[in-house]
C-alpha positions in Angstrom: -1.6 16.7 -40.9 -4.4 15.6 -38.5 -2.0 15.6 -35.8 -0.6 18.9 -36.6 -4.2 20.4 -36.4 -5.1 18.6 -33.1 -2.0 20.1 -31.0 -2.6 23.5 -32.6 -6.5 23.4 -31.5 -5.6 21.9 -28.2 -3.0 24.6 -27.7 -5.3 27.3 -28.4 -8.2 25.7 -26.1 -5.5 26.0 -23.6 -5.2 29.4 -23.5 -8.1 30.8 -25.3 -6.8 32.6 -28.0 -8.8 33.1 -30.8 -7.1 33.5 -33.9 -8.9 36.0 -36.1 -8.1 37.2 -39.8 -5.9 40.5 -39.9 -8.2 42.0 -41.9 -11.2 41.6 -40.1 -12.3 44.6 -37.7 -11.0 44.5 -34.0 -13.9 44.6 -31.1 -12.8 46.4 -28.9 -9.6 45.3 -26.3 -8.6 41.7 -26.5 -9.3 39.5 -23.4 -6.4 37.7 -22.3 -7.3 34.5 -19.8 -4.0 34.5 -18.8 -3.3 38.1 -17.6 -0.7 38.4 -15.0 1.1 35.3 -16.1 3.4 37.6 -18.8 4.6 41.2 -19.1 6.6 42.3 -22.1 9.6 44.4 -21.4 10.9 47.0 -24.3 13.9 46.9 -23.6 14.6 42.6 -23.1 12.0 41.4 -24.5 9.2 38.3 -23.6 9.4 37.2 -19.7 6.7 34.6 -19.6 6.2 30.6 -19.2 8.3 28.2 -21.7 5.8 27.6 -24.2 4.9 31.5 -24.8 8.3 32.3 -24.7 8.6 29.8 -28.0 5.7 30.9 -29.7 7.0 34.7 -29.7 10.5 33.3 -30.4 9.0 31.2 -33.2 6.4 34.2 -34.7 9.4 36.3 -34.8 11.2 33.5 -37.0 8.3 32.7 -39.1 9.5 36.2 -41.1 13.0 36.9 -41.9 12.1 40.4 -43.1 11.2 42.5 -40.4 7.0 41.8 -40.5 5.8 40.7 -36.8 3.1 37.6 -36.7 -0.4 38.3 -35.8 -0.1 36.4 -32.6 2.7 38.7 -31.3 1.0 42.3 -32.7 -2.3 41.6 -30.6 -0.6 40.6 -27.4 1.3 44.1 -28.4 -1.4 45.9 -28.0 -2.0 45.2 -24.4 1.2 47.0 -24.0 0.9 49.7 -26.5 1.3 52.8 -24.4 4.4 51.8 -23.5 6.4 51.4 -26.6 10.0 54.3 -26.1 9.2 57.2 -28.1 12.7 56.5 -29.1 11.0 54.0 -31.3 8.2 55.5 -33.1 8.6 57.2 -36.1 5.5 59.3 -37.4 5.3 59.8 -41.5 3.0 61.0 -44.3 3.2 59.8 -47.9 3.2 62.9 -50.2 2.8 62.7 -53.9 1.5 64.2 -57.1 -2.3 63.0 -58.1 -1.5 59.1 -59.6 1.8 58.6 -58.8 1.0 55.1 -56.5 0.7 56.5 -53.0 -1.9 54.3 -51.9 -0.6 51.3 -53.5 3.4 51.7 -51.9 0.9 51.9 -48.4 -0.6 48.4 -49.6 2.8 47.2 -50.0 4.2 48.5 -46.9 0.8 47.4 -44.6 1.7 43.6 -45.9 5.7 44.2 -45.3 4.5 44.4 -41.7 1.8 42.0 -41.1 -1.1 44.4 -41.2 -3.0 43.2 -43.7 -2.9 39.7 -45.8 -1.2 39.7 -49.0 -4.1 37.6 -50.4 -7.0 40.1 -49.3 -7.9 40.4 -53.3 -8.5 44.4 -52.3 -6.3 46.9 -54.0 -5.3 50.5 -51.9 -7.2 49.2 -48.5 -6.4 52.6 -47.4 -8.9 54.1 -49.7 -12.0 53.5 -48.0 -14.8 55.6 -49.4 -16.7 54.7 -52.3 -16.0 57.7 -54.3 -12.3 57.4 -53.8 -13.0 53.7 -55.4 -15.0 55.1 -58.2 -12.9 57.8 -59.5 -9.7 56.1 -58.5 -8.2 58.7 -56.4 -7.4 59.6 -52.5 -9.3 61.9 -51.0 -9.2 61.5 -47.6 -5.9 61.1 -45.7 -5.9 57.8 -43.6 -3.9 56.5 -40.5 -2.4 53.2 -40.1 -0.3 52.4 -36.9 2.1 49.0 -37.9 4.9 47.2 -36.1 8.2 46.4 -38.1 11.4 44.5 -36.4 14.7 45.9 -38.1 17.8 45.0 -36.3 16.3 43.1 -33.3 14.3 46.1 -32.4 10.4 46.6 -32.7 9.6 49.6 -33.8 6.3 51.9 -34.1 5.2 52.9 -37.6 2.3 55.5 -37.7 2.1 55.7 -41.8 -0.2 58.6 -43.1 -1.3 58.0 -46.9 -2.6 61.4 -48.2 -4.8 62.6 -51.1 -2.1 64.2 -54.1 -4.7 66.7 -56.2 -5.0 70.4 -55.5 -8.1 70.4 -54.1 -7.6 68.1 -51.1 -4.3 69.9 -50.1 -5.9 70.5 -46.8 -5.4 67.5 -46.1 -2.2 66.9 -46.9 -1.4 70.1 -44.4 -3.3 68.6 -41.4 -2.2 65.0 -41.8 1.3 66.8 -41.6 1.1 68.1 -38.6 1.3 64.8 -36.7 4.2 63.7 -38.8 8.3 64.2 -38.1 8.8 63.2 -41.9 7.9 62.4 -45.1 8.1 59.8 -48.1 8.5 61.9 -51.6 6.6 59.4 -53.7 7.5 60.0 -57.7 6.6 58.6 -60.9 9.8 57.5 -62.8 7.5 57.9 -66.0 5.7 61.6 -65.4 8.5 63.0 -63.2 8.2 65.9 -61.1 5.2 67.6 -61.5 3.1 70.2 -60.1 1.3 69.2 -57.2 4.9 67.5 -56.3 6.6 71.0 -56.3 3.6 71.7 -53.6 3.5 69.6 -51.3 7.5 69.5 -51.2 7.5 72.9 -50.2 4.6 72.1 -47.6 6.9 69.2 -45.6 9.9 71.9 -45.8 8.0 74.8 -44.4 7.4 72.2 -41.6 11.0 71.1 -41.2 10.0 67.8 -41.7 12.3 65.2 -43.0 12.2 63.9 -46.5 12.7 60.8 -47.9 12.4 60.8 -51.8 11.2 57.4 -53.5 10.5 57.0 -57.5 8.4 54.9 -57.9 7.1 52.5 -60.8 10.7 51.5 -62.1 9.0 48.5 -63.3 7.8 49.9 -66.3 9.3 49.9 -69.9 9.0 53.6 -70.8 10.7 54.6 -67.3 13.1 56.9 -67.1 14.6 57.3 -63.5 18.1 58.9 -64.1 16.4 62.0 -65.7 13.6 62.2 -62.8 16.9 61.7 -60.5 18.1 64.8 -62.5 14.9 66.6 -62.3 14.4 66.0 -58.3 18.2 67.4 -58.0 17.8 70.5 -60.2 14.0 71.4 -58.6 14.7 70.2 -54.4 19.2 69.5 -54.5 17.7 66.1 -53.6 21.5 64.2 -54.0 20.5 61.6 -57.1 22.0 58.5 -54.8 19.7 59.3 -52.1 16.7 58.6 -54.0 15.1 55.0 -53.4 14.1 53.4 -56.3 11.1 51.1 -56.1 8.1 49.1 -57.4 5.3 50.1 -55.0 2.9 47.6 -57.6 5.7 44.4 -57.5 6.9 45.1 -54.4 10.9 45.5 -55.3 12.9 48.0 -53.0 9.8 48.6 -50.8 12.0 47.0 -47.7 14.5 50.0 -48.0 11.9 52.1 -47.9 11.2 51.2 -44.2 14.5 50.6 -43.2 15.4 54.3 -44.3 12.3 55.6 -42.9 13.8 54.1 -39.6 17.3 55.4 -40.2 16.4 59.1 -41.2 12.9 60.4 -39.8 13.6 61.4 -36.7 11.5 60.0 -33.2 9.0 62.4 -31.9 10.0 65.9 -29.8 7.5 65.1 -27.0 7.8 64.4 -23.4 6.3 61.9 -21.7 6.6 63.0 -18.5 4.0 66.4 -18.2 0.8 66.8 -18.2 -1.6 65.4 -21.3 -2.0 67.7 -24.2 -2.7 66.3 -28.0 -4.0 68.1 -31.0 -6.8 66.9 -33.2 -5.9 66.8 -36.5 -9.2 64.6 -38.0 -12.3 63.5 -36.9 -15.8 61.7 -38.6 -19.0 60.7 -37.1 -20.4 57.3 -36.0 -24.0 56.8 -35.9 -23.9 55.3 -33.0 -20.5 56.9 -30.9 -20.8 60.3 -32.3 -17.8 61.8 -33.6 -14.6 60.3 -33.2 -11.4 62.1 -33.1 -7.8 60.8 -34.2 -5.6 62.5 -32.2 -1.3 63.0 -31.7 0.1 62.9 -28.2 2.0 65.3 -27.5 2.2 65.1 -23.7 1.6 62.9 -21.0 -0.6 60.1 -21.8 -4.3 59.4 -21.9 -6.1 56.2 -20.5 -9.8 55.2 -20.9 -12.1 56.9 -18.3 -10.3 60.0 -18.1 -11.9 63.3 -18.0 -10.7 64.8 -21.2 -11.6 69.5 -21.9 -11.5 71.1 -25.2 -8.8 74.4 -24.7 -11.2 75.8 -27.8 -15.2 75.0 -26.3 -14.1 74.5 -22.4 -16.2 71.7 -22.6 -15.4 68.3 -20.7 -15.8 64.8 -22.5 -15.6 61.5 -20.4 -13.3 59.1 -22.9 -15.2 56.1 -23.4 -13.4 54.2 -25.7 -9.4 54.5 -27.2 -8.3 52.7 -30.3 -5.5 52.5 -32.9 -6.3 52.1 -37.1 -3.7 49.1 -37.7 -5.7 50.2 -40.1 -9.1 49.0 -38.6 -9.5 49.9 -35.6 -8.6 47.8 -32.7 -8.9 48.9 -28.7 -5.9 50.0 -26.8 -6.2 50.7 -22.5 -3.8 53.6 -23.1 -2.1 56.4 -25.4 1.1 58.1 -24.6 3.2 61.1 -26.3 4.3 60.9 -29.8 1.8 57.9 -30.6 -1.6 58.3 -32.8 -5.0 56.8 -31.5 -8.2 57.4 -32.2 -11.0 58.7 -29.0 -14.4 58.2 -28.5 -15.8 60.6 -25.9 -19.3 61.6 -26.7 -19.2 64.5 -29.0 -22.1 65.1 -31.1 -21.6 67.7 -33.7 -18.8 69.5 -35.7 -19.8 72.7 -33.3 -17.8 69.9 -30.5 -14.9 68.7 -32.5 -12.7 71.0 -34.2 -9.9 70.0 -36.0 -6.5 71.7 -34.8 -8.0 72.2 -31.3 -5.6 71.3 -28.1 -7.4 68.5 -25.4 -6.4 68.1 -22.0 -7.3 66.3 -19.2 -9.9 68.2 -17.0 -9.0 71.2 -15.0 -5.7 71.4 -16.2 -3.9 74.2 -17.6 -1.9 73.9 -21.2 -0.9 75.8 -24.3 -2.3 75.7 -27.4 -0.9 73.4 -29.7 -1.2 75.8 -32.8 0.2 73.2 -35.1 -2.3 73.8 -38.2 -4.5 75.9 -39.8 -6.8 75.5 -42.0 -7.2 76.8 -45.6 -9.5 79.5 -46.7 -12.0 78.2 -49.4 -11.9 79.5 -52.8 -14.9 78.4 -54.4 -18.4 78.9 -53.4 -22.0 77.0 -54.4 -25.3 77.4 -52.9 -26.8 73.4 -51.9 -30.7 73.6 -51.8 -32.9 70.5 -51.5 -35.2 69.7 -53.8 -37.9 69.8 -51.6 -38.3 72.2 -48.8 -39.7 69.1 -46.3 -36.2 67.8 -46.7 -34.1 70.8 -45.7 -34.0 69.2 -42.1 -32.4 66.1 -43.5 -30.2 67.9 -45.8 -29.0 69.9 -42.8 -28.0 66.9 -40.8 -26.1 65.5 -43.3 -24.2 68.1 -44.6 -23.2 68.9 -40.9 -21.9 65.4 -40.5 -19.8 65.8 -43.7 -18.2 69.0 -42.4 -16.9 66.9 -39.1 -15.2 65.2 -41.5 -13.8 67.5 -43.9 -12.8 70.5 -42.0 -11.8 72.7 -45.3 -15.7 73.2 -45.6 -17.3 76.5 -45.0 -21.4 76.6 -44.6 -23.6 79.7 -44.1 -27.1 79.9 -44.1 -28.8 81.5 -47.9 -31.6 81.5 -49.3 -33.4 81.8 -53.1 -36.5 83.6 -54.2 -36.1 80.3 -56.7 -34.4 77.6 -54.5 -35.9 78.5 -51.3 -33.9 78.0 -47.7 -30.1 76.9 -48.2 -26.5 76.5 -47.2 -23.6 78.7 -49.3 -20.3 76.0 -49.2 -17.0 77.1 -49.7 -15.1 74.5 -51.5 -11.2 74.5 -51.8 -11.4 73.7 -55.3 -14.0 72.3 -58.0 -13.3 68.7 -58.0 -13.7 69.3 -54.0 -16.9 70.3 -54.2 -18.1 67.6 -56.3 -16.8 64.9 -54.2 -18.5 66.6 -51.5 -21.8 66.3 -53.2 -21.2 63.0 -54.7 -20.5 61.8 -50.6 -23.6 63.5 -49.2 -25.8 61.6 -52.0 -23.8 58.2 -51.3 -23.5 58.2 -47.2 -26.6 60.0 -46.3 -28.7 59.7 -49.1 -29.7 63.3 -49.8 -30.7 64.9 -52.7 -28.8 68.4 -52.9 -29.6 71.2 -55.7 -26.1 72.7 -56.2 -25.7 76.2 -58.0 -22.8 77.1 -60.0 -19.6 77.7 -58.2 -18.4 81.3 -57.6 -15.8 83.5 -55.7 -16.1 85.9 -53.4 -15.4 89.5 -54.4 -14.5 92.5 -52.7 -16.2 96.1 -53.2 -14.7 99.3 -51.7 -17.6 101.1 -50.5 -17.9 105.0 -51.6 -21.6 105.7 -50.2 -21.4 107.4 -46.6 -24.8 105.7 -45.7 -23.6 102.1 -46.7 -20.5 102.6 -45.4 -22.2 103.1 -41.5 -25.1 100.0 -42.4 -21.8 97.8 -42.9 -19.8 99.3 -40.3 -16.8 99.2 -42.6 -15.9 100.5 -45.9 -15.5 97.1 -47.3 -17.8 94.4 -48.2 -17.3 90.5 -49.3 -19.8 89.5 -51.9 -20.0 86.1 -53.8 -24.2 86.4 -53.9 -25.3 88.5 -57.1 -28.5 89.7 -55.7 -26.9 91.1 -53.3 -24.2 93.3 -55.3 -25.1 97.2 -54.5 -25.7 99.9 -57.1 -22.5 100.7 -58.8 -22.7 104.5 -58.2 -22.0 103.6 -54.1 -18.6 101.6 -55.4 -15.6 103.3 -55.3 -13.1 100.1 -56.0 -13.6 96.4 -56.7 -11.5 93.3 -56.2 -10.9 89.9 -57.0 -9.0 86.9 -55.6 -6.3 85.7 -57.8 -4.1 82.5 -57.7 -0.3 81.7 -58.1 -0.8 78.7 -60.7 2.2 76.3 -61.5 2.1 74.5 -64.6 4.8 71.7 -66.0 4.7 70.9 -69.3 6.0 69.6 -72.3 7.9 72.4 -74.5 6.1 71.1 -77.4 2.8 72.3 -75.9 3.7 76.2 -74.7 2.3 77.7 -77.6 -1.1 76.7 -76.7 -0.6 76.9 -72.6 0.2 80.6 -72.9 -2.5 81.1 -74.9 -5.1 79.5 -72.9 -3.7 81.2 -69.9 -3.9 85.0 -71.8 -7.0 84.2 -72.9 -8.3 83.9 -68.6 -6.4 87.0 -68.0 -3.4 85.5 -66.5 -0.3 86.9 -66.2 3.3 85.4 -66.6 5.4 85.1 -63.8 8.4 83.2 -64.4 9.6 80.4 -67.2 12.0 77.5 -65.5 13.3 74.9 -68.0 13.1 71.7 -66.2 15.4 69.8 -69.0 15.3 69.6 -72.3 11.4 68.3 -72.9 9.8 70.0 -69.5 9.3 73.6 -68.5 7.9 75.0 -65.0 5.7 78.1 -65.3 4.0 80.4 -63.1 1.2 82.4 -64.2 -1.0 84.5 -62.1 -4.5 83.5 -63.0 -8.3 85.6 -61.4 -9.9 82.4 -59.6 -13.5 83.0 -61.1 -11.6 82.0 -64.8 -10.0 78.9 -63.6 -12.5 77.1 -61.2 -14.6 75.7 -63.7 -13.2 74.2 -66.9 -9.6 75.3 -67.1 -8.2 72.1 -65.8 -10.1 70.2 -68.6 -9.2 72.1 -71.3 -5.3 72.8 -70.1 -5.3 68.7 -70.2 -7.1 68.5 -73.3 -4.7 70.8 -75.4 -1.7 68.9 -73.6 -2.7 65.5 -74.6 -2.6 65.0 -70.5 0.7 65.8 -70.5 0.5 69.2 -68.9 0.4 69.6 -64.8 -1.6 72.1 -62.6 -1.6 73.0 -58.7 -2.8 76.6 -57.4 -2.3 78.4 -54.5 -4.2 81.8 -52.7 -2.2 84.9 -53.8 -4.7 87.6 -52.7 -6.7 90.1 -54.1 -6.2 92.4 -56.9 -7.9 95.5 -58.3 -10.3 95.0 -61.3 -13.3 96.3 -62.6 -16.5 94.0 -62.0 -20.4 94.0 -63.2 -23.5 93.1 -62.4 -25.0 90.7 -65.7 -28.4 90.9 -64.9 -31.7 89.0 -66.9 -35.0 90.5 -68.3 -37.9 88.7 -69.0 -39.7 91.5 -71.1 -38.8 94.3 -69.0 -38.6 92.9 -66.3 -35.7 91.8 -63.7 -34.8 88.1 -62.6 -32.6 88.1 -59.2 -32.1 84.7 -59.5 -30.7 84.8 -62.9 -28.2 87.6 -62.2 -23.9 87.1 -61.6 -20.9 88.8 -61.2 -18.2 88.6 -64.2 -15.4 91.0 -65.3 -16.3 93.5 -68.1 -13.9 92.2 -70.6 -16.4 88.8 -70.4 -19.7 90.4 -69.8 -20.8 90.2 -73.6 -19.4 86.9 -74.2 -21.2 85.7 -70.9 -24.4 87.4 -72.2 -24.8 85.4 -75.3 -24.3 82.3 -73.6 -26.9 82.9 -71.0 -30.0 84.0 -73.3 -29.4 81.1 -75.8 -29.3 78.9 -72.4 -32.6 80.4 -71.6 -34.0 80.3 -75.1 -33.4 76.7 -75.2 -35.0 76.0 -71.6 -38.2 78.2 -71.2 -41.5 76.5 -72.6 -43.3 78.7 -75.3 -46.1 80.5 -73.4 -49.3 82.2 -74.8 -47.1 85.9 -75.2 -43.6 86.4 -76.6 -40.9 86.6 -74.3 -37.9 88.5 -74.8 -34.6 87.7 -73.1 -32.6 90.6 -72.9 -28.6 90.3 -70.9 -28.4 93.9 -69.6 -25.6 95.9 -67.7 -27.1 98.7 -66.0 -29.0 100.1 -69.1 -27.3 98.8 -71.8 -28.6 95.6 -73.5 -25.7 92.9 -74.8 -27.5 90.4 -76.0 -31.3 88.9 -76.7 -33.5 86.2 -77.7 -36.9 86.0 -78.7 -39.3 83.4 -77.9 -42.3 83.3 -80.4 -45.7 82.8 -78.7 -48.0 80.1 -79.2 -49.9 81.2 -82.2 -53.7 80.0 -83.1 -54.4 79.9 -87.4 -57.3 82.2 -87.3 -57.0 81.6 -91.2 -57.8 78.1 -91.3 -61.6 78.3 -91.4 -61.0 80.9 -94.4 -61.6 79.0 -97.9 -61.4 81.9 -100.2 -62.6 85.5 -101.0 -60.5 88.9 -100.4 -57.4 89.3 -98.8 -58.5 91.7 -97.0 -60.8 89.2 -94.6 -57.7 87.5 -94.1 -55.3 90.7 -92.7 -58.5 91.5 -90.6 -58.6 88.4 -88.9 -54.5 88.9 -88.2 -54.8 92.1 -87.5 -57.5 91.0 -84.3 -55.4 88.6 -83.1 -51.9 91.3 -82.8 -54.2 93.2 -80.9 -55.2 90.5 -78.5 -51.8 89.6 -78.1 -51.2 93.1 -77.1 -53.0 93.6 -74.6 -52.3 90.1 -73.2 -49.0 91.2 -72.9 -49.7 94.1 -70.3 -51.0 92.0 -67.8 -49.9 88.7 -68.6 -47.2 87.0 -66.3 -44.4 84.7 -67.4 -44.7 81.8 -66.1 -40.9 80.5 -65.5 -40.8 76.9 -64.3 -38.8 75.4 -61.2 -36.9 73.6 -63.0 -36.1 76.0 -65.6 -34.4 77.8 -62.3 -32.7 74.5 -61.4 -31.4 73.8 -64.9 -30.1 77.7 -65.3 -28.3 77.8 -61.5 -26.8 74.4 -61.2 -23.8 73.0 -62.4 
C-alpha cells in the first residue's frame, strides 16, 4: 500500500496536478504545467506522451458505465469550446410539484462523475435555504456534465426546474435554452395538474419529450395505469415510457442513453457572428451580476467586448465559467453550449433576462426566445422603519436580478410610510420572496395583503382627459374613484385545472361555486381520476383556495392556473369608519356578492385589535352610505359610585348622569388614537 501511494504522489509531483474533490468549488481556470505537450482531438481522441495517454485510457476504464473520471473532465475543460455541437444535447426536467425532479438530477450528476455518490447531501441542485426548508425547487439550476456512450463523449447541459404553479416562470425561461425535455411522473399520484402544464409548455416549444415514471420502487405503485393515463392525456405510446427509480438509482442509465438517442443537438451555427440570449442571472457581492447565458452564434472568449441589443451598453467579459454544477473557469464558449459571464454589471436595470448580447459594434437580431409572465398578485413591502427603506431597497433590487417574474413600483401609506407594490406570480411566490429577502439580505419587510389589479371603464369626461385614456388599472383602494365616474368594471380571471379523485367532486364543485367559478369542462381520466376546468376571479383563489381544495381532498386533489383575461363584474369600494370618520388605509376592493361577508370579518378584526381608549369607538364597514356591519368598543369607564356608601338613588343617577355628559363632549373633540401596529396587524398577511 505504501508503495502504491509513493508512485501516485511522485506521479503527481511530476506534473503538478492537484487532485481536488468534485464537489468542492472550481477557482477559476486550471493551470496546466505541461501546456503544449497534449491537445485533445474530438474526433480521435488523446495525442500526448505515453504515460498521459494511459492515464486517460485507464480513467476511461475505471467506469464501465459511461461516467468520465475527474482527471479526464478537468483537462476537458481546457478544451471545452470545442466540443461538435453534434454532441451536445441541451434538456430541462419538467415535473409536477414532488414528483423527484431534483433527486433523478442527483442521480444523473453521480451517473456522470459530477458529484460523489458519498457527498451525504440530498438534491445538490437545490441550493437556497428555503428550497431546503420547505422541500421544494424554486429556482431552476444548470449543470453542464460529460457522459461517454458508445465511445463517444458527449455534452450534457441538464436543467432541473421548480414543478408548482407559482414558479412556472421558470420553467418557461429555463426552456428556452433547451432542444428537449425529461417528463418526470410519479407512478403513485399519476398525472396531475401542473404535469398537464408544463407538457403543453415543452410542445408549444416543439421541444422533444422524453416521458420517465418515476418511483417504481414503491409498493403502492401503479405504472401500467399512469402508462394508461400518459397515453389517454399526451398519446405518449405506453412502451416509450422509461420506468425508473430516481431514489435507488434503477433505469436512470436509459434515461441518458435515450436522452442521447432522441433530443436532438442544437440548431445553431458556429460559424457567424456571436449572439446568445440571457435566460438567468443573480448577483455576487463582489462580481456584480452574473449572467448564464445559451450560445447561439459564434463563440465568446474572455476579454471580449460584449453590448446589450436591449441597453446598447458595452461590458468587457472578465471572467467565463460552466456550473458542473459549481462553477469552474472555461477560456471559451461556443454555439449551442451554456456558460455563465461575469462582465461588470451592477443592477437588474443592466441585466435583463431574455435580452440578446453581442460582441461590440456588431449588428444582430433579437433572439426573442422568451417572455416573461405577467404577475397576478400584488402586495405592498414596507420596512419597519423608515431609516431602513435604503437597505430594503437594495435588497429587494438584488432579488429581482434573480427572479425576473417580479414587478416593483414605488407606493406609499399614510400608515406604512414610503414602499414598493410587488407583483407576484402566485401566493406561495410571494412568500418565498419574502422569506429570501429576510434570509440573504437580512431585511425586515412589512408585507400587506396580496391583491389583483382591477380594471375601471371610466365614464367622467374630466377623468377620462387627467388619465389620457378611458381606462384605468387599479389594485390600490385609496385610490379607486367615486363610483358615479365608472361606467364598467373588470376583473382578471383564471383558467384553473383540477385532477381529482371522483370520490371528492361533490365538495370540489362546491368549493369552486362558492368563489364564483364557473365550469368549463369534465374529462374522466379513468375510473378513480377526473380533469376539470373551472374558470375561477383571481382575487377568490390567491389566498386560501389551495389550502382548503387540499384539505377537503385529503391531498389528493391537484391545482395549476393559468391568465385567461379579464371579465365584466360589478366591484366596491369596502371602506372603514372610526366614529364617522374614514380610514384610507383600511379600505379594499371586493365583489358585491362578498362585500357583507367581508364587512363582518373586518370590524371583529378591528374589535379585537384596537386598545380601549378614554371614548367609545364605533367601527362601522360602509359602502357608499350604507352601513354592513359594526362593532362597538366600550370606553374606559371610571366608578364615580364607589365613594357612595348609601342615601338616595338619586345621588347616584346624578353622578352618572355627569359623567355621560363628559363623555359627550369628549367625544367632539377627542381623537382616536389608532396604533402602528394595529395598521401592521390589519394590512399584512
Amino acid at each position: 500500500m505504501h508503495k502504491t501511494l509513493s508512485i501516485r504522489w511522485s506521479l503527481i509531483q511530476a506534473v503538478g496536478i492537484v487532485h481536488s474533490h468534485p464537489a468542492r468549488r472550481c477557482k477559476g481556470t486550471v493551470h496546466w504545467p505541461w501546456q503544449g505537450s497534449y491537445s485533445w482531438n474530438w474526433n480521435k481522441g488523446f495525442s500526448t506522451t505515453n504515460w498521459v495517454k494511459n492515464a486517460a485510457e485507464a480513467s476511461q476504464s475505471e467506469s464501465s458505465s459511461g461516467a468520465v473520471s475527474e482527471l479526464f473532465q478537468d483537462t476537458l475543460l481546457r478544451e471545452f469550446a470545442k466540443m461538435p455541437v453534434e454532441r451536445i444535447r441541451n434538456f430541462s426536467i419538467i415535473a409536477h410539484v414532488d414528483h423527484g425532479k431534483s433527486t433523478l438530477a442527483d442521480r444523473l450528476l453521480e451517473l456522470t462523475g459530477a458529484i460523489s455518490k458519498n457527498t451525504g447531501q440530498h438534491q445538490v441542485l437545490d441550493s437556497l435555504q428555503v428550497e431546503r426548508e420547505r422541500g421544494i425547487t424554486v429556482k431552476a439550476q444548470t449543470a453542464s456534465i460529460y457522459y461517454k456512450y458508445k465511445d463517444e463523449l458527449y455534452l450534457l447541459n441538464l436543467i432541473d426546474t421548480p414543478g408548482h404553479v407559482d414558479f412556472s416562470n421558470e420553467v418557461s425561461r429555463s426552456l428556452a435554452a433547451c432542444d428537449g425535455v425529461i417528463l418526470l411522473v410519479d407512478a403513485c399520484h399519476g398525472v396531475q395538474a401542473q404535469t398537464v402544464a408544463n407538457y403543453h409548455l415543452a410542445k408549444q416549444r416543439n421541444l422533444t419529450v422524453v416521458p420517465v415514471l418515476n418511483k417504481i420502487d414503491i409498493k403502492h405503485a401503479n405504472p401500467d395505469k399512469v402508462c394508461h393515463d400518459m397515453q389517454l392525456l399526451f398519446g405518449i405510446d405506453p412502451d416509450q415510457v422509461l420506468k425508473v427509480s430516481a431514489k435507488l438509482g434503477t433505469g436512470v442509465t436509459q434515461v441518458l442513453e435515450r436522452v442521447i438517442e432522441v433530443i436532438p443537438a442544437p440548431r445553431v451555427e458556429r460559424n457567424s457572428a456571436f449572439r446568445a440570449l440571457i435566460f438567468d442571472s443573480w448577483f455576487d457581492k463582489y462580481r456584480g451580476a452574473l449572467n448564464l447565458i445559451y450560445v447561439l452564434n459564434g463563440k465568446l472568449e474572455q476579454g471580449q467586448d460584449i453590448q446589450s441589443l436591449a441597453t446598447k451598453k458595452a461590458y468587457p467579459v472578465k471572467s467565463i465559467s460552466v456550473l458542473r454544477p459549481f462553477e469552474c473557469g472555461v477560456a471559451s464558449l461556443s454555439a449551442g453550449q451554456v456558460g455563465l459571464i461575469a462582465c461588470n454589471m451592477r443592477n437588474s436595470k443592466e441585466s435583463i433576462i431574455g435580452d440578446t448580447i453581442h460582441l461590440k459594434n456588431q449588428s444582430v437580431s433579437a433572439a426573442g426566445s422568451y417572455r416573461p409572465q405577467q404577475p397576478l398578485v400584488f402586495a405592498g413591502v414596507f420596512p419597519v422603519d423608515q431609516s431602513k427603506h435604503v437597505a430594503l431597497r437594495s435588497a429587494i433590487e438584488k432579488m429581482v436580478l434573480n427572479d425576473s417574474a417580479v414587478t416593483v413600483k414605488v407606493d406609499s401609506s399614510p400608515a406604512l410610510g414610503q414602499g414598493w407594490r410587488l407583483g407576484f406570480l402566485g401566493l406561495l411566490h410571494m412568500e418565498v420572496f419574502c422569506q429570501r429577502l429576510e434570509q440573504e439580505h437580512g431585511a425586515e419587510p412589512i408585507i400587506t395583503a396580496p391583491s389583483v389589479t382591477y380594471r375601471l371603464v371610466l365614464g367622467n369626461p374630466k377623468m377620462i382627459r387627467q388619465q389620457g385614456t378611458d381606462t384605468m388599472d387599479i389594485s390600490n383602494a385609496a385610490l379607486f374613484p367615486d363610483p358615479s365616474s365608472i361606467r364598467e368594471y373588470y376583473e382578471p380571471l383564471v383558467m384553473g385545472t383540477i385532477i381529482t379523485p371522483t370520490e371528492y367532486v361533490g365538495q370540489i364543485i362546491g368549493l369552486c361555486v362558492e368563489r364564483r367559478g364557473l365550469q368549463q369542462s369534465s374529462v374522466n381520466i379513468d375510473e378513480a381520476r377526473i380533469l376539470m376546468k373551472y374558470v375561477l376571479p383571481l382575487s377568490e383563489i390567491i389566498l386560501d383556495f389551495h389550502d382548503r381544495l387540499k384539505s377537503i381532498s385529503s391531498g389528493y386533489a391537484s391545482f395549476s392556473y393559468e391568465d385567461h383575461g379579464y371579465h365584466l363584474t360589478h366591484l366596491v369600494r369596502l371602506d372603514i369608519h372610526l366614529n364617522g370618520k374614514p380610514v384610507d388605509e383600511l379600505c379594499r376592493i371586493v365583489h358585491s356578492s362578498k362585500a357583507t361577508g367581508v364587512a363582518r370579518q373586518m370590524v371583529h378584526k378591528l374589535k379585537d385589535l384596537i386598545p380601549k381608549q378614554m371614548v367609545q369607538i364605533a367601527i362601522q364597514a360602509c359602502v357608499g352610505s350604507k352601513v354592513l356591519a359594526r362593532e362597538t368598543i366600550k370606553a374606559y369607564r371610571k366608578d364615580v359610585t364607589a365613594k357612595l356608601y348609601g342615601g338616595d338613588v338619586t345621588r347616584r343617577m346624578k353622578l352618572l348622569k355627569q359623567q355621560a355628559e363628559g363623555k359627550k363632549k369628549m367625544r367632539l373633540f377627542a381623537n382616536i388614537r389608532v396604533p402602528h401596529e394595529t395598521f401592521i396587524n390589519v394590512l399584512k398577511r
